[in-house]
Structures are given as C-alpha cells and as structure tokens.
C-alpha positions as a Markdown table, in Angstrom:
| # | Residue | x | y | z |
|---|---|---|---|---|
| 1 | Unk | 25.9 | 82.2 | 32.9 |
| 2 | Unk | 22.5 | 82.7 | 34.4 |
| 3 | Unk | 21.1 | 80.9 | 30.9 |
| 4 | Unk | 23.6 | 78.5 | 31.0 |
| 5 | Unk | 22.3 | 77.2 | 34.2 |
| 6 | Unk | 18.7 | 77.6 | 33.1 |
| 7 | Unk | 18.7 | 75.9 | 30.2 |
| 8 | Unk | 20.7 | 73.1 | 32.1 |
| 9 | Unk | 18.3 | 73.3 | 34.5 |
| 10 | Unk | 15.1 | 72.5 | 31.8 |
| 11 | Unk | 17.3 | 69.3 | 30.2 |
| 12 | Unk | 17.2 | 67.8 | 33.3 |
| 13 | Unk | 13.5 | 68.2 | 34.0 |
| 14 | Unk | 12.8 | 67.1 | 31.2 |
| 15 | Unk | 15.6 | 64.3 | 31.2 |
| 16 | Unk | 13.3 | 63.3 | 34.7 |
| 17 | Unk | 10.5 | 63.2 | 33.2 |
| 18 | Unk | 11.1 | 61.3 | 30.6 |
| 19 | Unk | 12.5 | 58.6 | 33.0 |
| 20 | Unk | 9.0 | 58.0 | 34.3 |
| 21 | Unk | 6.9 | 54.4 | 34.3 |
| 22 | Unk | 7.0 | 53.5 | 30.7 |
| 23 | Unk | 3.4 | 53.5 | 29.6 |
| 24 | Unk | 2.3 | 49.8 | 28.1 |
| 25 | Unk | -1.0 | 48.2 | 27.5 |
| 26 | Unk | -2.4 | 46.0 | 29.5 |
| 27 | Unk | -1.7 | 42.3 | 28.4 |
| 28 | Unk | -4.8 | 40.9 | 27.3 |
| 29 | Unk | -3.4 | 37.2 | 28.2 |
| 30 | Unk | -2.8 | 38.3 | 32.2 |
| 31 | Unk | -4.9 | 35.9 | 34.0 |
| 32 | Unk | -3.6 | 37.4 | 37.0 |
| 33 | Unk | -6.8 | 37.7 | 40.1 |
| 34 | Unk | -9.0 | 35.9 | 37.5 |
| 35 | Unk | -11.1 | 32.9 | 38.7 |
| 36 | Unk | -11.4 | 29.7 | 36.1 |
| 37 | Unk | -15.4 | 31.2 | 34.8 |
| 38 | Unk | -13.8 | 34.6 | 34.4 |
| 39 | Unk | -10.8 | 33.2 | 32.3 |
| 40 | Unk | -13.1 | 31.5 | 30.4 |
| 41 | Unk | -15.1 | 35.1 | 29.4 |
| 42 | Unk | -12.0 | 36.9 | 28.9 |
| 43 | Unk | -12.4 | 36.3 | 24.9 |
| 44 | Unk | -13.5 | 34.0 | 22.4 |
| 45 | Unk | -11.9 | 30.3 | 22.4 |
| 46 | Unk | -11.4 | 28.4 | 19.1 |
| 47 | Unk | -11.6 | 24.4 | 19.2 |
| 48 | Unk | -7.8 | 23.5 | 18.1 |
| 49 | Unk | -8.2 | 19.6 | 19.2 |
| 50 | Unk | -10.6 | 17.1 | 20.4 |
| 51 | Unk | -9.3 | 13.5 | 21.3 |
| 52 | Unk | -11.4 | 10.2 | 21.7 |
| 53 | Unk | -10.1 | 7.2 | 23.9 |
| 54 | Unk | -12.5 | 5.1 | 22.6 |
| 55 | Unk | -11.4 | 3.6 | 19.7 |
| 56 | Unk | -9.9 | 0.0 | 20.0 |
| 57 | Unk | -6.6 | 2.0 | 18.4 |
| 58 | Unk | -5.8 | 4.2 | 21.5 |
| 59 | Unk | -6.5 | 7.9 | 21.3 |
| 60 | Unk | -7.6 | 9.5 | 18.4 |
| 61 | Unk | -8.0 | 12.8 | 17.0 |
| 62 | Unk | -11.4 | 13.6 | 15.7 |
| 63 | Unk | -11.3 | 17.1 | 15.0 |
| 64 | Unk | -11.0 | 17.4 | 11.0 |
| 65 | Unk | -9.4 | 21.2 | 9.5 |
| 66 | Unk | -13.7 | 22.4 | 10.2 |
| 67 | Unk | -14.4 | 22.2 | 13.9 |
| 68 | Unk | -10.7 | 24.1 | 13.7 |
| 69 | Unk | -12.5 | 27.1 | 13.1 |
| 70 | Unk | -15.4 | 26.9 | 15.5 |
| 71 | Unk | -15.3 | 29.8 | 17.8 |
| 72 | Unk | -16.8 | 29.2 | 21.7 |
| 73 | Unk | -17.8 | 32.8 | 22.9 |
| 74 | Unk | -18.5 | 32.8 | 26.9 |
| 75 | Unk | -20.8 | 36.0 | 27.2 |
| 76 | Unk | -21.4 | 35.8 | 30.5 |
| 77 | Unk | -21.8 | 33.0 | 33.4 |
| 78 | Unk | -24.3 | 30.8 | 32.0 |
| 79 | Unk | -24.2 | 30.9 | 28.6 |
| 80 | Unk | -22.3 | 31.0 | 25.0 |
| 81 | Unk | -22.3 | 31.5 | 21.6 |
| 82 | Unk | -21.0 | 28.8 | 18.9 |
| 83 | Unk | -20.0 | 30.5 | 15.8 |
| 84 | Unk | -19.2 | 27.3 | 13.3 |
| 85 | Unk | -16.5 | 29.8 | 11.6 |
| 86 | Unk | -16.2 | 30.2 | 8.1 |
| 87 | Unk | -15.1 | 26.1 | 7.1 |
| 88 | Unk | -18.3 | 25.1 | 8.2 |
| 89 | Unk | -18.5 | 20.4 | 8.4 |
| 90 | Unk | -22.3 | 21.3 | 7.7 |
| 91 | Unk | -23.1 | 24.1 | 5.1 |
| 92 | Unk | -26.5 | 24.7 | 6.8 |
| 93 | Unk | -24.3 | 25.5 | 10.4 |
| 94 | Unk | -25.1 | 29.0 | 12.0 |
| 95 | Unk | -24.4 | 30.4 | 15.4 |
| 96 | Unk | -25.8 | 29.2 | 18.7 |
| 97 | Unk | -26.6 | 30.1 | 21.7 |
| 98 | Unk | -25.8 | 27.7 | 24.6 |
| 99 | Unk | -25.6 | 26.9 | 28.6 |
| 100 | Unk | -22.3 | 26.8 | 30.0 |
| 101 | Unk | -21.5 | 26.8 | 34.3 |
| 102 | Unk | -19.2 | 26.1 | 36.6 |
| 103 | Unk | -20.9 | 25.3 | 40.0 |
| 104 | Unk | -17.5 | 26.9 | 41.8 |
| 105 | Unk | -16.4 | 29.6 | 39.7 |
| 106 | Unk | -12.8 | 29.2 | 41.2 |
| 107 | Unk | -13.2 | 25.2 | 40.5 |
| 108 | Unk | -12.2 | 22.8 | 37.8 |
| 109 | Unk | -15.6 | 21.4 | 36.9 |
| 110 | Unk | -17.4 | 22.9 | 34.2 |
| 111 | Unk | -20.2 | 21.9 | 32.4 |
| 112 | Unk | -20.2 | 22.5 | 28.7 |
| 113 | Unk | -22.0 | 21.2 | 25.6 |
| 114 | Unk | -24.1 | 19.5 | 28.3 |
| 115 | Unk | -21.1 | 17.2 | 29.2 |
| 116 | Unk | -19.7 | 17.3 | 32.8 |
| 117 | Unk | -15.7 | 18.5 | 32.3 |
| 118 | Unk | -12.5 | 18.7 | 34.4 |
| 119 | Unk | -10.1 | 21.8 | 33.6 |
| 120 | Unk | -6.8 | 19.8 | 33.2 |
| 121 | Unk | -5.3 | 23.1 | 32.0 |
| 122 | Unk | -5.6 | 26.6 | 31.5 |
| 123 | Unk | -3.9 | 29.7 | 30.7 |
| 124 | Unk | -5.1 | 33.2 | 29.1 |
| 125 | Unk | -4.4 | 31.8 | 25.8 |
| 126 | Unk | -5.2 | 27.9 | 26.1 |
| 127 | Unk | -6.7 | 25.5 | 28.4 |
| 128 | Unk | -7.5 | 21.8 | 27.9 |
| 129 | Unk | -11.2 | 20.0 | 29.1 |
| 130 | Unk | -11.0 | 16.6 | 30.3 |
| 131 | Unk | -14.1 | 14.2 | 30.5 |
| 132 | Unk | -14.0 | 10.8 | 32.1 |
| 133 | Unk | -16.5 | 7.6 | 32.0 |
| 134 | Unk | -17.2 | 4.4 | 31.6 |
| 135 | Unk | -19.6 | 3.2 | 28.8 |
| 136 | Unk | -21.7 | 0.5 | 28.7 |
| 137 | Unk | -19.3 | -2.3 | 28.2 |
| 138 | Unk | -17.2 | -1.3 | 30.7 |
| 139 | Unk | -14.3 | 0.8 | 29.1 |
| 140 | Unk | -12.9 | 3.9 | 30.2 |
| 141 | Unk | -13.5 | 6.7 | 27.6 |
| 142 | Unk | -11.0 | 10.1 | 28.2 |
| 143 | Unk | -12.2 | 12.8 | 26.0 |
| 144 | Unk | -9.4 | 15.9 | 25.6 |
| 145 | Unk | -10.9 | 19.1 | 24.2 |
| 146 | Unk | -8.3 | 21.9 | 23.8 |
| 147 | Unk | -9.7 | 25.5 | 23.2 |
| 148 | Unk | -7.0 | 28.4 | 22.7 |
| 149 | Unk | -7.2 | 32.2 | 22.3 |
C-alpha cells in the first residue's frame, strides 16, 4: 500500500509541475512600454509604399517592385542604414549611412531622409509617414510612406 501511495504521490508532483506558466518567447512585435524612436529601432523596416498627391491625377503610387526591397535599419537615435536590397532601381546602389531624429522620442514628428514627417501610424510590424506642404504654386502635396517589419 505504502508504494501505492508513493507512487501516487510522485504523479501528482509531477502532474503540478507540469501545470506551471507555459514557457513562450517573447513576441518580437510587442510594442508594449516602447516610445515611437524605440519602435522605430526595434528591427529593420522595408519601404512597402510611397504615395505622391501631386500629380494633377490624385494620389499616385510611385514605389516601382525596387524601392520594395529597400531595407531602413535604425541603429540607434540618430542615425540609419539604407540597404537598396537585392532589386536594386540603380545597379551602382550600395548601403548608406543616414541621420534620422525625433525631437520627442514619445512624439509623432520625425525627421527622416532630411524631410520633416508626421507618424500617422504605427505598430511593431508597420507604421505609415505622413508629410504635408504647399509647393510653389500653391498646392497641397501629402506624401504617404509605409515601412513594415
């Protein structure tokens, strides 16, 4: 009897343990007590659309299939790397080394291939730039640039 109870006994321990906290990786998408600048470092951003207001036609897309691979790396709070990815528009294209800040690293400004930008959206896996002005004859220019993980 004495066994009977024992080994009863080391099922349920073990039946206890095993009904601890499941172990599970961290999601690398958790944007969870991040500010805006540390979103923007958590990993590199590929350029998925870019869209123009300017045109007499409306909005346009101007992204063609190779700024899709272009690949904006935010190494730390003032600076980047562009990687042109493998479909390069100019054959002669290597990485580069840019400035990049955000004046309030909780904010939505940002200023980014030297242009002044609103964050309209963002998410561990996407966000969307927004840039706003009037040109020269008076017209209001949007420019969209979407960046996802």
């Amino acid at each position: 009897m004495r066994k009977v109870f024992l080994g009863l006994a080391l099922v349920a321990v073990g039946f206890i343990a095993s009904c601890g906290k499941d172990s599970t990786t961290a999601d690398a998408n958790d944007i969870t007590g991040k500010n805006n600048q540390q979103i923007f470092q958590m990993h590199p951003w590929r350029g998925i659309s870019f869209t123009d207001s300017s045109g007499k036609s409306g909005v346009q897309e101007t992204y063609t299939a190779c700024d899709k691979d272009d690949i904006y790396t935010f190494t730390s709070a003032t600076s980047y790397n562009w990687n042109p990815g493998a479909n390069k528009c100019d054959p002669t294209s290597t990485p580069v080394d840019a400035a990049w800040n955000m004046s309030d690293p909780a904010g939505k400004n940002v200023n980014f291939m030297n242009y002044d930008w609103v964050i309209e959206t963002i998410s561990g896996t996407n966000m969307v730039l927004r840039r706003r002005w009037i040109n020269n004859q008076g017209d209001e220019i949007t420019w969209r640039l979407s960046l996802a993980k």
